[in-house]
C-alpha positions as CSV (number, residue, x, y, z in Angstrom):
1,X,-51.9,-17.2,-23.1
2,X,-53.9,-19.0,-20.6
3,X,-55.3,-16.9,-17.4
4,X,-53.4,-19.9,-15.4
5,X,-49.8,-19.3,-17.0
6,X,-50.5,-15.3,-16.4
7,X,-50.8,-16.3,-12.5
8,X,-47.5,-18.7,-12.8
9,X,-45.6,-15.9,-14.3
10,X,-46.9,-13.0,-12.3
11,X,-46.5,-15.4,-8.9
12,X,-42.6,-15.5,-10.2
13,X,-42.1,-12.4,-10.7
14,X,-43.4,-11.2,-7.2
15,X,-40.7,-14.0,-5.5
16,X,-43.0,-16.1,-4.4
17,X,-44.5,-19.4,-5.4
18,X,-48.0,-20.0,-7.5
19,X,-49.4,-21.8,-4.4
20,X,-48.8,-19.0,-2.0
21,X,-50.2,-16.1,-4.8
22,X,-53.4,-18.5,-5.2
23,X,-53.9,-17.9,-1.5
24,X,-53.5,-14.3,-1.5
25,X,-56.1,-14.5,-4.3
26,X,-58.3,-16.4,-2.6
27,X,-58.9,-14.4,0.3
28,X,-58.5,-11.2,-1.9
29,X,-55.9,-9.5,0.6
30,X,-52.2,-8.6,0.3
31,X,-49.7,-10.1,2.7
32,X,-49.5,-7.0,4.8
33,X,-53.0,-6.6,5.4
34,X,-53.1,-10.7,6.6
35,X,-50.6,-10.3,9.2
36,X,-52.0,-10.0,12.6
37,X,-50.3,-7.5,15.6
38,X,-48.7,-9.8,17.8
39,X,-48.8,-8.6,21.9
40,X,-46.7,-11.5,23.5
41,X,-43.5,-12.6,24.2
42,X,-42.5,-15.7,22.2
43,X,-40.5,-17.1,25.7
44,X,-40.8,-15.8,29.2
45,X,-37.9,-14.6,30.6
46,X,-36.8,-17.4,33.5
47,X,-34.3,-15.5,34.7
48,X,-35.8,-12.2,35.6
49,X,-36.0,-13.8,39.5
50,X,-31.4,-14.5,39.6
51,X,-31.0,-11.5,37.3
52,X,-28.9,-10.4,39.6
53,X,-26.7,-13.4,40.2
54,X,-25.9,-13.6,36.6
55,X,-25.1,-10.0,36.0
56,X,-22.4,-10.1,39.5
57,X,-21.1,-13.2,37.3
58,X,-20.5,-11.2,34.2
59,X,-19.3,-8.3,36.2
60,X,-16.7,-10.3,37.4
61,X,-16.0,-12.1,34.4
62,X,-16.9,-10.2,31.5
63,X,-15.7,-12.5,28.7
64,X,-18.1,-15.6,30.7
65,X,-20.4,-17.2,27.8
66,X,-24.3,-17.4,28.2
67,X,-23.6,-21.2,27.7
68,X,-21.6,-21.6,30.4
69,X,-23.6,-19.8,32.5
70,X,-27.2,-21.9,31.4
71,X,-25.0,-25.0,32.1
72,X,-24.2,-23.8,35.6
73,X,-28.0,-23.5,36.2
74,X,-29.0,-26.5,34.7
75,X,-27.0,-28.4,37.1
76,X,-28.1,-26.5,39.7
77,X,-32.0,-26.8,39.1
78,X,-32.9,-29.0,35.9
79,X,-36.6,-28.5,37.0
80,X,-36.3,-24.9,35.9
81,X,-33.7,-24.3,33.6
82,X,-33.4,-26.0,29.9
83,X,-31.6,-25.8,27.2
84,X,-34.1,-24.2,25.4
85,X,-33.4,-21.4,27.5
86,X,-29.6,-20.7,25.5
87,X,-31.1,-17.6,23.2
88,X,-33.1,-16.3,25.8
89,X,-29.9,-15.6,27.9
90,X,-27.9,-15.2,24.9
91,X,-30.4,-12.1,24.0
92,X,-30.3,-11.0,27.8
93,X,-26.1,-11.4,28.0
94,X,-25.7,-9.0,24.7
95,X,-28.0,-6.5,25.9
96,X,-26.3,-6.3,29.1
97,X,-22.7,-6.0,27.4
98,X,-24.1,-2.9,24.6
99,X,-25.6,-1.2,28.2
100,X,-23.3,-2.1,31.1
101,X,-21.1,-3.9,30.4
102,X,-17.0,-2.7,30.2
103,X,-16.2,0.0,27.3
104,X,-15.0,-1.0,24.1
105,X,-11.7,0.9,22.6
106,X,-13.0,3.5,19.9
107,X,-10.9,2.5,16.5
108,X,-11.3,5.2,13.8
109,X,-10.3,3.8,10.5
110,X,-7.3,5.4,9.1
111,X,-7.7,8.0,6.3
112,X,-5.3,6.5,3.9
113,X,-4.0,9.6,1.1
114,X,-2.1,8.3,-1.5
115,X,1.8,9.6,-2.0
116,X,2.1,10.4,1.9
117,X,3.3,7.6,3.8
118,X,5.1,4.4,3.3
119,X,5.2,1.6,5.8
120,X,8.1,-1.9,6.5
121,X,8.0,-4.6,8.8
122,X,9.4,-7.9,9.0
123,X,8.2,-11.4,8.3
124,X,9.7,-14.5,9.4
125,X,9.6,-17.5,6.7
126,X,10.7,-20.1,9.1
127,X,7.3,-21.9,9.5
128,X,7.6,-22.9,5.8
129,X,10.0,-25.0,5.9
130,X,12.1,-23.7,2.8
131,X,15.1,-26.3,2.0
132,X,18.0,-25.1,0.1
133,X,19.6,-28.7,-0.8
134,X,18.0,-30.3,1.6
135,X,19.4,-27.7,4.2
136,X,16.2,-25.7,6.1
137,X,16.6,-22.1,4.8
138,X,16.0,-19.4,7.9
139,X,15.4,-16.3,7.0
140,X,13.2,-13.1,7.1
141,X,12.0,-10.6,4.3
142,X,11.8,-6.9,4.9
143,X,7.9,-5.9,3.4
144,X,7.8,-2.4,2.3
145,X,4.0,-1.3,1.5
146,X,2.5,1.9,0.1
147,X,-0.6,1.4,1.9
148,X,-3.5,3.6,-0.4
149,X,-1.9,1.8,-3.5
150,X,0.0,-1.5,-2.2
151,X,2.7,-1.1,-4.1
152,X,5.4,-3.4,-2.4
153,X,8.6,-4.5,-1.9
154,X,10.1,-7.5,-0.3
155,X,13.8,-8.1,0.3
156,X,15.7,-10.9,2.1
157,X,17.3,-10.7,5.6
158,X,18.3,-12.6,8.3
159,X,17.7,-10.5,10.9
160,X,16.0,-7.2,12.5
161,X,19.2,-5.0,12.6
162,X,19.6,-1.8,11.5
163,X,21.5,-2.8,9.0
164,X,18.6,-5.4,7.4
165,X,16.4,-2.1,8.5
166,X,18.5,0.6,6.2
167,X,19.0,-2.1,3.1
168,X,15.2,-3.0,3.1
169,X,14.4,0.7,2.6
170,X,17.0,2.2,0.4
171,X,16.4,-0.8,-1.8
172,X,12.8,-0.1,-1.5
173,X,12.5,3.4,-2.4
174,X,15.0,2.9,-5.6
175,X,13.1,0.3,-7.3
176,X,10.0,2.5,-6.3
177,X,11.8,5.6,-7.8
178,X,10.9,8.0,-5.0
179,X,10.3,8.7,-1.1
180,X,7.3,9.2,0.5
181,X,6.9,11.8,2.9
182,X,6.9,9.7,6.1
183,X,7.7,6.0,6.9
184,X,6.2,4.2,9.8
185,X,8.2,1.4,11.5
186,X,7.1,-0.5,14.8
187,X,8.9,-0.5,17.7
188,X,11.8,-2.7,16.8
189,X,15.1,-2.2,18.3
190,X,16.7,-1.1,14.8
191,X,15.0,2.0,14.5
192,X,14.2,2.9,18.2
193,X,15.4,2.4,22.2
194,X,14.3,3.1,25.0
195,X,14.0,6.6,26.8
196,X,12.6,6.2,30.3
197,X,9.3,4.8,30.1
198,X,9.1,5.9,26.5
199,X,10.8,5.0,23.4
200,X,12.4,7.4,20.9
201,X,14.5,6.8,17.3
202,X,18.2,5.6,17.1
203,X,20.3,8.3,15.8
204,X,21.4,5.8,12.9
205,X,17.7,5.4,11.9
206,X,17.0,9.2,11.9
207,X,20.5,9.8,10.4
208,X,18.6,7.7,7.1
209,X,15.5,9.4,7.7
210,X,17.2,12.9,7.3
211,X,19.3,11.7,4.5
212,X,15.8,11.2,2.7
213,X,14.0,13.8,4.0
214,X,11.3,11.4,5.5
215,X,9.7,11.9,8.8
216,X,9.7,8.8,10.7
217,X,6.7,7.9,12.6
218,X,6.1,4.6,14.6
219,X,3.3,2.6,16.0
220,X,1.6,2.2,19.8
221,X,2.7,-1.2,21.0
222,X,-0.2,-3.4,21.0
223,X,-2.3,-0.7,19.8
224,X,-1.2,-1.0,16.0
225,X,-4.2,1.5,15.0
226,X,-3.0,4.3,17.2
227,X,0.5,6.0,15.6
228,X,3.1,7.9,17.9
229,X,5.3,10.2,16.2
């Protein structure tokens, strides 16, 4: 085997082409030692002088775009400000967000353990158009989930009633062949009302719960990662 196919093959197997290994071979240095310590900045920072203008901007409206504001600037004064400036304030916008900007809501991810809970909810089918003889067909379907092992369960409705509510299950948990220990709804007016500023369970809806010897649980509104008992 010729000394020129050994450099081919050993270039390949290093992920890197035989013209770039016949330089390192050249100079008789690896690729670390030929790298040189940079000490500048690849842009200066234009802005440092109206840092303070655009941070009052983002203050005020936290969800403003670093595009939007470099536009703003541009037409303001195109001697100083380009478009070439974008990742410059794109890089100075997300720094000032992760240190001062407004605090994010912590979501922990839920700890999912199989044969504990069971979950429903409704979906509505009406944006596909279903035709039943050339008649639209409106309807919903209950969606019951095991969520560690997404088993499921669909059945057909027509509305969110407590009656849709109690069906849905029961048929649910017979063709499953068993009940979970608790069942999360949301707040749907089948399975709770209104209690002050709070909501709690109908008494049909724990009536079924009882009858099964589930513990109903139910969902923050608008905050579907955070449960309420």
């Amino acid at each position: 085997m010729s000394c020129k196919y050994n450099k081919i093959v050993a270039a390949a197997k290093s992920a890197m082409s035989a013209k770039t290994a016949r330089k390192y071979l050249l100079v008789q240095s690896l690729p670390s030692e030929m790298k040189k310590e940079r000490h500048w900045k690849t842009r200066s920072n234009v802005f440092s002088a109206i840092w303070c203008e655009i941070e009052d901007m983002l203050t005020k409206s936290p969800k403003l775009q670093a595009t939007t504001i470099l536009q703003y600037l541009i037409n303001r004064d195109p001697d100083k400000f380009k478009p070439s400036h974008k990742r410059t304030l794109q890089d100075l916008c997300k720094n000032w967000r992760a240190t001062s900007g407004a605090d994010k809501d912590v979501i922990f991810s839920q700890d999912l353990k199989p044969g504990m809970q069971s979950q429903s909810d409704y979906t509505v089918m009406n944006d596909l158009s279903i035709t039943i003889a050339g008649e639209k067909f409106d309807h919903l379907l209950f969606h019951f989930m095991l969520p560690y092992s997404l088993w499921e369960n669909a059945s057909l409705c027509y509305s969110e009633s407590f009656a849709s509510l109690s069906k849905g299950y029961d048929d649910a948990v017979w063709n499953l062949g068993g009940v979970l220990p608790e069942h999360r709804t949301d707040n749907l007016s089948a399975a709770t009302k209104a209690a002050g500023s709070a909501r709690v369970f109908t008494e049909n809806w724990q009536e079924v719960m009882d009858h099964y010897g589930v513990t109903p649980s139910r969902n923050n509104p608008g905050v579907s990662h955070k449960r309420l008992s």
